[in-house]
C-alpha positions in Angstrom: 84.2 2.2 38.5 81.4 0.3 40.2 83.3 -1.4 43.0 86.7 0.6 43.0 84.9 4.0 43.6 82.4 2.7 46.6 85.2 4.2 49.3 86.6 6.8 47.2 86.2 10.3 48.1 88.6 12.2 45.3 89.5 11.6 41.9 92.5 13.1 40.4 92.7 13.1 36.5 95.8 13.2 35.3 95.6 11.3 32.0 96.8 12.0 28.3 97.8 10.6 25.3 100.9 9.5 24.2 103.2 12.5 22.9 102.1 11.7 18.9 98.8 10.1 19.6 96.5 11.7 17.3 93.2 13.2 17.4 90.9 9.9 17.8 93.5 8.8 20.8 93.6 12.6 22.4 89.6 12.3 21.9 89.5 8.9 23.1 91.7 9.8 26.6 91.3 13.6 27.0 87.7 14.3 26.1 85.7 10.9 26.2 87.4 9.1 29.2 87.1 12.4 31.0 83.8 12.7 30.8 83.1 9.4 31.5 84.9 9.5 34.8 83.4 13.2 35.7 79.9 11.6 35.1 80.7 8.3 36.9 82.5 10.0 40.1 79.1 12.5 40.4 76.7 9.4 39.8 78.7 7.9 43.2 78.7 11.0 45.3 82.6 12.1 44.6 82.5 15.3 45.0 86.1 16.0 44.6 87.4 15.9 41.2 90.7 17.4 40.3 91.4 17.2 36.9 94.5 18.5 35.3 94.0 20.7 32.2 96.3 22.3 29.9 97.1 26.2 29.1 95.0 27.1 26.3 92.1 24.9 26.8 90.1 28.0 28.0 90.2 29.7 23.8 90.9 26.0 21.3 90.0 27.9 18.2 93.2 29.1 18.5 94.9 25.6 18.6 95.4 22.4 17.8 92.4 19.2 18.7 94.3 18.2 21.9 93.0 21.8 23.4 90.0 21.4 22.1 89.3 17.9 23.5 91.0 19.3 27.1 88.6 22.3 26.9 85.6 19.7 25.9 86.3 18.2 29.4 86.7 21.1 31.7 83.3 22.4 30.4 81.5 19.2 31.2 83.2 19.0 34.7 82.7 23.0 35.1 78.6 21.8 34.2 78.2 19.1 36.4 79.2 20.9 39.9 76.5 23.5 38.0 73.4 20.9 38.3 
């Protein structure tokens, strides 16, 4: 994102994995690509990040790794408007 995000000033996060993916893709997209974009968007003063989540992130023990990878997300964005 060096370039592209030197005018943005929003990020919406949409992405997912394909319907039967599997956990290294859902981990791949959902968690580490996440982060990656919540931690690049902060480093370039974006301080607008929508990203959308999924119903159950908030309690994964409850379900299945693409919850747990979503929730993995939303607490890293939920810590970086923290610091």
């Amino acid at each position: 994102m060096d370039k592209a995000g030197d005018n943005m000033k929003a990020i919406i996060f949409p992405a997912g994995p394909r319907p039967k993916a599997g956990p290294d893709k859902t981990t791949a997209v959902d968690k580490n690509r996440a982060i990656k974009l919540i931690d690049a968007a902060k480093m370039k003063g974006i301080n607008l990040f929508v990203m959308i989540s999924s119903d159950g992130s908030d309690n994964p023990q409850q379900a299945r790794h693409y919850l747990e990878a979503k929730h993995d997300a939303d607490e890293h964005l939920k810590a970086s408007v923290r610091q």
